[in-house]
C-alpha positions as CSV (number, residue, x, y, z in Angstrom):
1,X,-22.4,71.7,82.1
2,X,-18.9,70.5,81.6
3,X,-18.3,67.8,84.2
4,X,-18.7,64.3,83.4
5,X,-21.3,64.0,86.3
6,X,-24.3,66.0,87.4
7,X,-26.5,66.4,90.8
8,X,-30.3,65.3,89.8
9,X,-33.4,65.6,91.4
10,X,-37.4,65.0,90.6
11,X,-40.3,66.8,91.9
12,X,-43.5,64.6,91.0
13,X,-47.5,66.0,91.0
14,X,-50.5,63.0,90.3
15,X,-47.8,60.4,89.2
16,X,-45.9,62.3,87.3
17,X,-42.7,64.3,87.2
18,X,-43.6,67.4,87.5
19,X,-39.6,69.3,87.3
20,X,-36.2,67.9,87.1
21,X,-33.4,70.1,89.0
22,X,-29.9,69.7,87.9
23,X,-26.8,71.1,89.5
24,X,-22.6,71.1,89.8
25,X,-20.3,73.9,91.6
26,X,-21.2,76.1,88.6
27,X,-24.7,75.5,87.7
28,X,-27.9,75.0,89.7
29,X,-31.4,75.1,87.5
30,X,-34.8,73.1,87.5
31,X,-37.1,73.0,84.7
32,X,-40.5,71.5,83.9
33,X,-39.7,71.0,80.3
34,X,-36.4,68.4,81.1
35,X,-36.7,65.9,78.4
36,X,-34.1,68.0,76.5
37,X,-32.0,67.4,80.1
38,X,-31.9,63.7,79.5
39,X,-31.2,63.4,75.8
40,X,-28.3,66.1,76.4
41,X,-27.0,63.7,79.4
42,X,-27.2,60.5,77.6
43,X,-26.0,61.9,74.0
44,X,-22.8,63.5,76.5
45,X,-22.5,60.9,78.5
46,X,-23.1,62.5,81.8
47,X,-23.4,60.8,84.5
48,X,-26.3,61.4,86.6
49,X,-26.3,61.7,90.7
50,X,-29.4,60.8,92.7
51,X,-29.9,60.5,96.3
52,X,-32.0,57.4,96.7
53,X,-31.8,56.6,92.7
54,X,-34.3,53.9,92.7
55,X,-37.0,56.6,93.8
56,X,-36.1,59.1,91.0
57,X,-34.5,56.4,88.1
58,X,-38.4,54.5,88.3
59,X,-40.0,57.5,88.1
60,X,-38.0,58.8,84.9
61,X,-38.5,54.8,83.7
62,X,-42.5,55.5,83.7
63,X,-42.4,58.7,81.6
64,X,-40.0,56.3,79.4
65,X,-36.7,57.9,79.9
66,X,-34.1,55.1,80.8
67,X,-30.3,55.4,82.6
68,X,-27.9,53.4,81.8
69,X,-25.6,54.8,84.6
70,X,-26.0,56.6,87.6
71,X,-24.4,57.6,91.1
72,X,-26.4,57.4,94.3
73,X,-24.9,59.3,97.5
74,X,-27.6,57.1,99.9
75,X,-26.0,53.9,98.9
76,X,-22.7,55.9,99.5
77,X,-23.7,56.8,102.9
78,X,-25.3,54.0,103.8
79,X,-21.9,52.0,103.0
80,X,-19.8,55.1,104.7
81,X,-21.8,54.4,108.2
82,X,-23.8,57.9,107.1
83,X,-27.2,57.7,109.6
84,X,-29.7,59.2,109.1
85,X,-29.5,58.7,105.6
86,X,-32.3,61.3,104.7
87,X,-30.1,64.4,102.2
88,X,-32.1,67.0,104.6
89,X,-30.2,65.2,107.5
90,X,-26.7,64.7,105.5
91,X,-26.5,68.1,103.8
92,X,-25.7,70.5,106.7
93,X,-23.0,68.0,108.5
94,X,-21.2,67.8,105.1
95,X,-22.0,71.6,103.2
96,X,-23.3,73.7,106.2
97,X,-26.6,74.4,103.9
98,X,-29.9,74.1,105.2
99,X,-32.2,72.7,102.9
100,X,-36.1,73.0,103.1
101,X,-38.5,70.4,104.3
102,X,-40.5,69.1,101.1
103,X,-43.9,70.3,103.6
104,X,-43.0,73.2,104.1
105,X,-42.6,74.5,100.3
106,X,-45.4,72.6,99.0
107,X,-47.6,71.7,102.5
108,X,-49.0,68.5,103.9
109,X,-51.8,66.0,103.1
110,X,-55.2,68.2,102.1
111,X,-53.6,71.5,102.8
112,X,-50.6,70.6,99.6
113,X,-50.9,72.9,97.2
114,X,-50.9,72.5,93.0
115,X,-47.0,73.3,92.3
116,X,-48.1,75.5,89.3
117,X,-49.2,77.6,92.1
118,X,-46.0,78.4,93.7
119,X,-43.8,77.2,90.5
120,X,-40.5,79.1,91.3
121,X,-40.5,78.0,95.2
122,X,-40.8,74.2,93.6
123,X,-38.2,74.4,91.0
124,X,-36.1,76.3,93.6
125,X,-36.3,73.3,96.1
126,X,-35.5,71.1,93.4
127,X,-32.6,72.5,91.9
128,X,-31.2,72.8,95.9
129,X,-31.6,69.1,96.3
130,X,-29.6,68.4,92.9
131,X,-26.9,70.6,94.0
132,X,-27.0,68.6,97.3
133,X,-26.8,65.3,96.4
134,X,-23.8,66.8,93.8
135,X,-22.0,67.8,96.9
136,X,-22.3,64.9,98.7
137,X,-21.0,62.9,96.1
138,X,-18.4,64.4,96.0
139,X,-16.9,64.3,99.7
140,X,-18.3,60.8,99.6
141,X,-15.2,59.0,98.8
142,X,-15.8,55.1,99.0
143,X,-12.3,52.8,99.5
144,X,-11.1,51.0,96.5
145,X,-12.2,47.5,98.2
146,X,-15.6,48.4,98.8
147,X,-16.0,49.6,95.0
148,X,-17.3,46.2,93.8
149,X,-20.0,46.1,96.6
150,X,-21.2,49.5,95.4
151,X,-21.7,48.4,92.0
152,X,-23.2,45.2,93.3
153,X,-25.4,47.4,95.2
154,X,-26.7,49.5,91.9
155,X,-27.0,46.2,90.1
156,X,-29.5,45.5,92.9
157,X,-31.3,48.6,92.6
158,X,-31.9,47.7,88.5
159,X,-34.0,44.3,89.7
160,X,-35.9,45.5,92.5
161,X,-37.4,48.3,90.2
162,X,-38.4,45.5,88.3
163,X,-39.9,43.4,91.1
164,X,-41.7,46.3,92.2
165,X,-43.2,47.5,88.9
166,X,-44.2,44.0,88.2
167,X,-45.9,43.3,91.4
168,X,-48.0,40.5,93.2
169,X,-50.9,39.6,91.9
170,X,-53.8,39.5,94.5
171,X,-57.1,37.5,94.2
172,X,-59.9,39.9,95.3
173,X,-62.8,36.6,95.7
174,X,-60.6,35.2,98.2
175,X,-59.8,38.4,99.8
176,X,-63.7,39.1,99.7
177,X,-64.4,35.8,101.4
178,X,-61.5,36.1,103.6
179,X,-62.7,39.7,104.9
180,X,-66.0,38.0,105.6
181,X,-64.6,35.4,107.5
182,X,-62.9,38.1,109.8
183,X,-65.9,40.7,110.1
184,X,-68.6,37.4,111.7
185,X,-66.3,36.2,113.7
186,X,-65.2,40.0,115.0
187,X,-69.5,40.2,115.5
188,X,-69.1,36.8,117.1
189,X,-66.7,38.6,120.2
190,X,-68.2,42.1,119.8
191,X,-71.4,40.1,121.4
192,X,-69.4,38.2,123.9
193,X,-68.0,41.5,125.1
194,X,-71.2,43.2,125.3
195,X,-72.7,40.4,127.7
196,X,-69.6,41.1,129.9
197,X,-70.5,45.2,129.2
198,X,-67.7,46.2,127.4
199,X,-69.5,48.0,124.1
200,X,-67.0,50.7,122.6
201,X,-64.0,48.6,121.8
202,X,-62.0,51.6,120.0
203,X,-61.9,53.7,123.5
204,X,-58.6,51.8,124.6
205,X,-58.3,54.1,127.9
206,X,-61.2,53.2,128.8
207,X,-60.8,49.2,128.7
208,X,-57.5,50.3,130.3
209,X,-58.9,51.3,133.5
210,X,-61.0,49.1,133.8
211,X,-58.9,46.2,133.2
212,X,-56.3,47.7,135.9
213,X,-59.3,49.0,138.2
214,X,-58.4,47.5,141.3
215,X,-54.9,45.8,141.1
216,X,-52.3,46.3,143.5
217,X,-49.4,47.1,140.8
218,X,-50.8,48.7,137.5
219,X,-48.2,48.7,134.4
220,X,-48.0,52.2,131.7
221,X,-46.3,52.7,129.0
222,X,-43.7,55.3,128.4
223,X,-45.9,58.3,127.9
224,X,-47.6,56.7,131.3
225,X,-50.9,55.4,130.2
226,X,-52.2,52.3,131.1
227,X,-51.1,49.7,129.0
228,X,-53.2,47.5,127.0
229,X,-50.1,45.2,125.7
230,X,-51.6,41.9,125.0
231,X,-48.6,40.2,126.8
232,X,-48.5,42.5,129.9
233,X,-52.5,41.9,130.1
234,X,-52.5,38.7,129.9
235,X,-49.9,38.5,132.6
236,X,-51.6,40.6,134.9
237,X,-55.2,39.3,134.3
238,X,-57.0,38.2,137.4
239,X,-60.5,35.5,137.5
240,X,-63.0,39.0,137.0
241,X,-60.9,39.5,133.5
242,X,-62.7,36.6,131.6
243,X,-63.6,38.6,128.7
244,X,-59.8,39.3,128.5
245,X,-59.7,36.6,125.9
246,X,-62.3,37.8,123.7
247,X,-60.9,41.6,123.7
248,X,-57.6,40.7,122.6
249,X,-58.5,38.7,119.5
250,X,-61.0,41.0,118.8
251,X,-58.5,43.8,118.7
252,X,-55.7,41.6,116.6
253,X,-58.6,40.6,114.3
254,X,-59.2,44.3,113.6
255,X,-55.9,45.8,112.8
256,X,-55.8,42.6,110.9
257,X,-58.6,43.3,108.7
258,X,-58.2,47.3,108.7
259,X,-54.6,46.6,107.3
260,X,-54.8,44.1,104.8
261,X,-57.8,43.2,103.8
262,X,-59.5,46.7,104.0
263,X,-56.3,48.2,102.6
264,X,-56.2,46.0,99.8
265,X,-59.8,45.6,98.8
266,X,-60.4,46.4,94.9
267,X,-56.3,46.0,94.2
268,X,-55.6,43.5,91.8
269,X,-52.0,43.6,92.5
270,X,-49.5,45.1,94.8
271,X,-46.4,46.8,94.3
272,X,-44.5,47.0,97.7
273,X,-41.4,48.7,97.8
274,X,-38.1,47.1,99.2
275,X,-35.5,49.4,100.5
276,X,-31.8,48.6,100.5
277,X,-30.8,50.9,103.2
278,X,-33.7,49.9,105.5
279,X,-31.5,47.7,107.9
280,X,-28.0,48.0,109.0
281,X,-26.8,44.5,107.7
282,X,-27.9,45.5,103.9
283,X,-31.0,43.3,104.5
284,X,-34.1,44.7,102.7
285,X,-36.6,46.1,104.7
286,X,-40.5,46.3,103.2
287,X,-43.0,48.8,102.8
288,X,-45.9,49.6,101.3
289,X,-47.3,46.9,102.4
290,X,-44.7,45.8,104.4
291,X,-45.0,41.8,103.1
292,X,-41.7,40.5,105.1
293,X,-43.8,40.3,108.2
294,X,-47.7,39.4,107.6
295,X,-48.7,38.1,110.6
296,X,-50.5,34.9,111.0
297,X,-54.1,34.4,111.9
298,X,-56.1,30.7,111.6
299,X,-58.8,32.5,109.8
300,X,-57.0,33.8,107.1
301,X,-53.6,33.3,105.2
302,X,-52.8,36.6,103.8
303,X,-50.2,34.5,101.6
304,X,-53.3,32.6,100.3
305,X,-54.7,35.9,98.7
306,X,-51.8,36.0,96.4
307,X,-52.3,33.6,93.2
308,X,-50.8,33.9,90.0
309,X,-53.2,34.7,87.1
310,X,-54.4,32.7,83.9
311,X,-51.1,31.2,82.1
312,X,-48.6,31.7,85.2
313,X,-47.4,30.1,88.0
314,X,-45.7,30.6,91.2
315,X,-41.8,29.1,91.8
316,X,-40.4,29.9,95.1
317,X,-37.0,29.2,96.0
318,X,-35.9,29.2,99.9
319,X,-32.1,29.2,101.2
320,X,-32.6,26.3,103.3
321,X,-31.3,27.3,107.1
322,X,-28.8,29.9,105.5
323,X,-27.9,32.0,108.7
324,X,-27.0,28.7,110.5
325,X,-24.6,27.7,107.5
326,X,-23.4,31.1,106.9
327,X,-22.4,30.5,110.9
328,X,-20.8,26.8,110.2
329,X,-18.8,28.4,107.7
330,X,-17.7,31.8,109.7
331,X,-17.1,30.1,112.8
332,X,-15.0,26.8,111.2
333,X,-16.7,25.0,113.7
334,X,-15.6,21.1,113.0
335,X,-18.9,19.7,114.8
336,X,-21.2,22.3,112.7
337,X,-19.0,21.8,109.3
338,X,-19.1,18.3,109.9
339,X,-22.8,17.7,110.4
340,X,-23.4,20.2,107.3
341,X,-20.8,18.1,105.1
342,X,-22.5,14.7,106.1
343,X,-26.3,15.8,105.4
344,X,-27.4,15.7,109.0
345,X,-30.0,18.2,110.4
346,X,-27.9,20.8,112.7
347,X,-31.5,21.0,114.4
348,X,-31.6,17.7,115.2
349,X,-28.0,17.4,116.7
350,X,-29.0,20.6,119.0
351,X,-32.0,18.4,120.0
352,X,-29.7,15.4,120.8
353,X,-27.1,17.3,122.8
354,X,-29.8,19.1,124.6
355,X,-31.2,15.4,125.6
356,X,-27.5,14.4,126.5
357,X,-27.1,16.9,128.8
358,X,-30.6,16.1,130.5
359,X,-32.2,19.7,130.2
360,X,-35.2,18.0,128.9
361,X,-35.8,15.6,131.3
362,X,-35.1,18.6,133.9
363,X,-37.5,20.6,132.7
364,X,-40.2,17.7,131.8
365,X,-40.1,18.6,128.3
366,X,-41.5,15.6,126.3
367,X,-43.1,16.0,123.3
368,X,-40.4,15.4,120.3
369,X,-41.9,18.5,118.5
370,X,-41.6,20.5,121.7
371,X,-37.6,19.5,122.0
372,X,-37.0,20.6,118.1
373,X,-38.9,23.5,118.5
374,X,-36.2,24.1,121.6
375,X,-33.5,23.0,119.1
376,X,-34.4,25.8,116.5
377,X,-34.8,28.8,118.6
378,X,-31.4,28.1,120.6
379,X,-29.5,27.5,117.5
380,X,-31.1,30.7,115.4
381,X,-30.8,32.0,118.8
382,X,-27.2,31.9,119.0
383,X,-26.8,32.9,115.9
384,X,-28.5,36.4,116.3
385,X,-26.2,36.5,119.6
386,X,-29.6,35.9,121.9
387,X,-29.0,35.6,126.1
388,X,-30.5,34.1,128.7
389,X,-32.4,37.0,129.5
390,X,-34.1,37.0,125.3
391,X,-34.4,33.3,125.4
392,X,-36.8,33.2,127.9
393,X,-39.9,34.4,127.0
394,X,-39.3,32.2,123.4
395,X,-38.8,29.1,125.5
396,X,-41.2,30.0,128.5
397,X,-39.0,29.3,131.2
398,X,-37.2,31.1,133.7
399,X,-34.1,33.1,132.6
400,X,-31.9,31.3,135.1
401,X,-33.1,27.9,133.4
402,X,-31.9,29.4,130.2
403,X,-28.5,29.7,130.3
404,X,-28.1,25.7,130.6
405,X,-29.3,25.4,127.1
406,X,-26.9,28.7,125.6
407,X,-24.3,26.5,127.5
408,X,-24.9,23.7,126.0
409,X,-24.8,25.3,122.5
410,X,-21.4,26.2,123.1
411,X,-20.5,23.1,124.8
412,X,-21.3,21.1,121.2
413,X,-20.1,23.8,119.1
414,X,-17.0,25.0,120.8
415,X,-15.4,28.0,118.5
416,X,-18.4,29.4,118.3
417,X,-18.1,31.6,121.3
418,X,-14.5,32.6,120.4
419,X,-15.2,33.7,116.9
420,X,-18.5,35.6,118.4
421,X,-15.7,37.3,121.1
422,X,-13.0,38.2,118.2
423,X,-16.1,40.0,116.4
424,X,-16.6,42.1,119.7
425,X,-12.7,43.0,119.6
426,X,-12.9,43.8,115.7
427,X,-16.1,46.0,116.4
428,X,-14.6,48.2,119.3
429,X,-11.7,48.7,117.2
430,X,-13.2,49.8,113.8
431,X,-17.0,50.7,115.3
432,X,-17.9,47.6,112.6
433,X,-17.8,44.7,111.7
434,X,-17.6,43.0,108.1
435,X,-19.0,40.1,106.2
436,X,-17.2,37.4,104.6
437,X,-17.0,39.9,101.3
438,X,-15.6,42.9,103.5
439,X,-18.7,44.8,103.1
440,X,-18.7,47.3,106.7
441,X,-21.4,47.0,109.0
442,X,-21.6,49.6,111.9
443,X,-21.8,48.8,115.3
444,X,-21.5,52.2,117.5
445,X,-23.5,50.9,120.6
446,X,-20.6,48.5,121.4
447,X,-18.3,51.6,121.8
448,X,-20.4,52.6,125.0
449,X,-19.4,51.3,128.4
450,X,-21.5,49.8,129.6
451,X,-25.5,49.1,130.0
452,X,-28.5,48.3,127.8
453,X,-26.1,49.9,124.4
454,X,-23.2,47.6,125.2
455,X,-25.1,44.7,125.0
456,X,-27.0,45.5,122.5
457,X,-23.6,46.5,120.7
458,X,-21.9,42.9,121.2
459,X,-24.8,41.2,120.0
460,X,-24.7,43.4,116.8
461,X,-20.9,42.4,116.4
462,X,-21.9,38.7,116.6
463,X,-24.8,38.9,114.7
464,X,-24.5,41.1,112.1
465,X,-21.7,39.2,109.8
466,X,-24.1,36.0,110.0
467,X,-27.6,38.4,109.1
468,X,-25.3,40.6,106.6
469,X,-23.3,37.2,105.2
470,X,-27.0,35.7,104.2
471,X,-28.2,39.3,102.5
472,X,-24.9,38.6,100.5
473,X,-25.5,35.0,99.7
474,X,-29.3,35.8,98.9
475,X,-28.2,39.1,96.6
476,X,-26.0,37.3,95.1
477,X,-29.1,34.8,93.6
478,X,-30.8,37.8,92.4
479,X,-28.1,39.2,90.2
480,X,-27.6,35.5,88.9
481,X,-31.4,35.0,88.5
482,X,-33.5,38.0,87.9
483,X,-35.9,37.0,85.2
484,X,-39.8,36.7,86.2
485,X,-38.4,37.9,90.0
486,X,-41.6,39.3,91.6
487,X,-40.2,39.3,95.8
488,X,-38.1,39.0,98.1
489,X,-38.3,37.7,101.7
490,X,-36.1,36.9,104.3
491,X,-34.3,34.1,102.9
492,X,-36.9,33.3,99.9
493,X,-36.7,34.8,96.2
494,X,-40.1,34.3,94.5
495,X,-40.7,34.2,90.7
496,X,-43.9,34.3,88.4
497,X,-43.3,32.5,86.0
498,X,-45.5,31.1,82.3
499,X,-46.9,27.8,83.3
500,X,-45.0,26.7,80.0
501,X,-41.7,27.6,81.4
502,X,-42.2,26.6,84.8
503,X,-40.4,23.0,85.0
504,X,-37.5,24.2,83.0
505,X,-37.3,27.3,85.1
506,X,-37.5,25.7,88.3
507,X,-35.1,23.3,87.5
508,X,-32.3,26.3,86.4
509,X,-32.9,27.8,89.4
510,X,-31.9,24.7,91.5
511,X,-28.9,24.3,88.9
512,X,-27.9,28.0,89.2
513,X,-28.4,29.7,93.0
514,X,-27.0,26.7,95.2
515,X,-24.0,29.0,96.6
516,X,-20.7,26.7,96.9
517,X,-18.2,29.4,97.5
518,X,-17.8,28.5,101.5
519,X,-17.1,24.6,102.8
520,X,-20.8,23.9,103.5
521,X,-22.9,25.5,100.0
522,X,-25.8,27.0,100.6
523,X,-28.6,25.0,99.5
524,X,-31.7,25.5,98.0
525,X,-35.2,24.4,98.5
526,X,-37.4,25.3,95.0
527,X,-41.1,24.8,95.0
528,X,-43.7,25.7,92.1
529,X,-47.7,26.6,92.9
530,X,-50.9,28.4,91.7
531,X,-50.7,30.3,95.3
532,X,-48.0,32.1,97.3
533,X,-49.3,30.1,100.4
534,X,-49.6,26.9,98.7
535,X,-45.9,27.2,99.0
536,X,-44.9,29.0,101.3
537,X,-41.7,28.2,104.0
538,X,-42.5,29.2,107.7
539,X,-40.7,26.5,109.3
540,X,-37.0,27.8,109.4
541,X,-37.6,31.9,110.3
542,X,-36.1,33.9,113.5
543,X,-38.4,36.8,114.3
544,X,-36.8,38.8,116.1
545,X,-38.9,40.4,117.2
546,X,-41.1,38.4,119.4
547,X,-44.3,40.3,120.2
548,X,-45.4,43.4,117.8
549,X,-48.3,44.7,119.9
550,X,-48.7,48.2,120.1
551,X,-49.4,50.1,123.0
552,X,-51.3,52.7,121.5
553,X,-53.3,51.0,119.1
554,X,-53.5,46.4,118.2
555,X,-51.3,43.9,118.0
């Protein structure tokens, strides 16, 4: 092994690494006895090349065997517009080889087999996936500009293997309680639902047809069974369909406890995993549990489950409206920038506009927490490049009625819309767009035509340099602060920190992660408690996606 860098890959068996493969042009081997690989590497400085390095560097890290440097060819692709980004996808475009399926060498769930029992086909599908992600490094050729982001990226990789070995601590008494909580109150419907004689709650079909027994226009889903969508349901529910009610909570209740508070029962921390690749503006998606989008229930706060043990506390620091400033500052917008410089709420301006133009009073909307409530999905709306026709079901009006208040966005905030139309130019030119540090993010659907992609495509190209421009700003904290870092959520960074150290930590991280590189900084809101959801910020989040019920199984 001459070269100065070298394909690696890791076959794991009951937590630990069970081979190591390593591979060039000239040299493909896997061994089970690769301790000897690593010292060699590190004493020669060779540089090792992973596909998805966090995977393989953390499992090295727990048998104690540390990198210092690395390459990783699914960051590479990733930044290259690569998709999908799994190496049994990318090898054959790129090499023309063929590699196996992890399955099919090994097997699946209870029919896996030990890998001592088939030890040459293992280290033979090991040594193939070194050799692959060797080869893709090397047609992966990133441009000189985009060099920094890569190694901004790898930094990245270093903290959330951190984060994720450290974990969240969970409280298993208030889990307990919690779960009980859930479980009468599921006994509570499952007797409601038996007066009206619906007994077997897990036979969906069934509930289905009887639900839809009888109505002039019946609604399936795309494999064309009836659909038991909580929305559609409720939409189509007629006066017999009273115990409609009590079988929808019933069923959100039980994927609710079967999830969490099943799932997590007798854990007394967890260690989710955050994937950098996971979204197309560089956002982290979440896994494992996925803790970027518990849901809400007024019987339980999952965030109240999390509390930080003897001698620590929590500090949570939130980017205070950071896609809307990230827009001020892209868009140069004097009425945005302006409101931003003089401390005013941009919410609260919407909300005035709005009651200028009389759309309230049109629409006999009242209630002052109803009108900011307006104000905040328009202007996160906008933002994320929302139409009429996504605005209504958020605002529960017609989609004609809409397009008055996406007017009158644009109306108070006037270079908006052309900014959001010279992003459409710059992504049918180059298929993406950029964020304010040049880092590419794809937007092929605005190449089509026309149709459902097209749209979807402009709204990409107006959305993605605000959602990719936050990821940057909130990255950008994490390098800066990464001791005691413990997660990561939308626009929130949240540390566990010794109760000694608290104050003085807090108070650094106000100092240090306020962002002032654009006109309007990026401000920070910092909060310290014994629980996650003692201080937890829900007021300023766009979900994008509005309802997550499932057709074939709860909401």
């Amino acid at each position: 092994m001459t070269s100065p860098t070298i394909g690696v890959d890791t076959e794991t068996e009951a937590g630990h690494i069970w081979c190591v493969g390593v591979a060039n042009d000239e040299y493909r081997h896997a061994t089970k006895d690769w301790w000897p690989l690593v010292e060699r590497f590190q004493t020669e400085n060779i540089t090792p090349i992973f596909h998805n390095a966090k995977w393989d560097v953390a499992e090295f890290r727990r048998e104690g065997a540390k990198w210092i440097r690395w390459e990783d060819t699914i960051l590479k692709a990733h930044m290259l517009g690569f998709h999908p980004l799994g190496l049994k996808a990318l090898t054959p475009i790129f090499t023309g080889v063929q590699l196996q399926e992890y399955g099919t060498v090994v097997g699946h769930g209870k029919k896996a087999v030990p890998m001592d029992s088939i030890a040459p086909r293992v280290l033979d599908y090991c040594s193939l996936d070194a050799w692959a992600a060797y080869q893709c490094n090397k047609r992966f050729t990133l441009p000189p500009a985009w060099q920094t982001l890569y190694e901004d990226e790898k930094h990245i990789t270093r903290i959330l293997m951190d984060m994720e070995a450290g974990g969240l601590p969970l409280d298993q008494g208030k889990l307990r309680h919690g779960r009980q909580v859930v479980l009468r109150r599921m006994a509570e419907l499952e007797r409601t639902l038996a007066d009206c004689g619906i007994e077997e709650l897990t036979k969906t079909e069934a509930i289905a047809r009887r639900f839809w027994k009888g109505k002039p226009k019946k609604v399936t889903t795309k494999s064309g069974r009836l659909s038991t969508k909580a929305a559609v349901m409720r939409e189509h529910a007629g006066p017999d369909d009273k115990w409609l009610a009590a079988f929808i909570e019933w069923k959100q209740l039980s994927h609710f406890e079967g999830t969490y508070l099943a799932a997590w029962k007798g854990q007394e921390s967890l260690h989710p995993s955050l994937n950098q690749t996971g979204a197309m503006t560089w956002r982290f998606s979440c896994s494992d549990p996925n803790l970027q989008n518990i849901p809400k229930s007024n019987l339980v706060s999952l965030y109240n489950l999390f509390v930080a043990p003897e001698g620590f506390t929590f500090v949570s620091l939130d980017y205070s409206q950071i896609e809307l400033r990230v827009l001020a500052n892209l868009t140069r917008d004097p009425a945005m920038l302006e409101a931003y410089l003089s401390g005013r709420d941009l919410h609260r301006e919407t909300q005035d506009n709005l009651e200028r133009m009389g759309l309230f009073e049109r629409h006999n909307i009242t209630h002052p927490d109803k009108k900011r409530v307006f104000a905040k999905t328009i202007n996160f709306g906008i933002a994320y490049g929302i139409t009429a026709h996504g605005l209504a079901p958020r605002l529960n009006l017609p989609e004609a009625a809409c397009q008055p208040f996406i007017d009158g966005f644009y109306e108070a905030y006037p270079t908006v819309r052309p900014w959001q139309q010279h992003q459409i130019a710059t992504g049918e030119e180059r298929g993406y767009v950029e964020t304010f540090t040049g880092r590419p993010l794809y937007v092929p659907c605005v190449l089509a035509e026309r149709g459902v992609l097209r749209i979807r495509g402009e709204n990409q190209c107006k959305n993605f340099p605000v959602q990719g421009g936050a990821a940057e700003i909130v990255k950008d904290g994490m390098r800066r602060a990464p001791q005691y870092l413990r997660m990561q959520v939308h626009d929130e960074l949240l540390y566990l920190v010794p109760k000694n150290e608290a104050p003085d930590y807090a108070q650094h991280l106000k100092e240090t992660l306020v962002d002032y590189r654009h006109d309007v900084p990026y401000t920070v809101d910092v909060k310290v408690g014994d629980s996650w959801g003692e201080i937890k910020a829900l007021a300023d989040l766009w979900v994008d996606d509005l309802n997550n019920d499932d057709e074939e199984g709860v909401q």
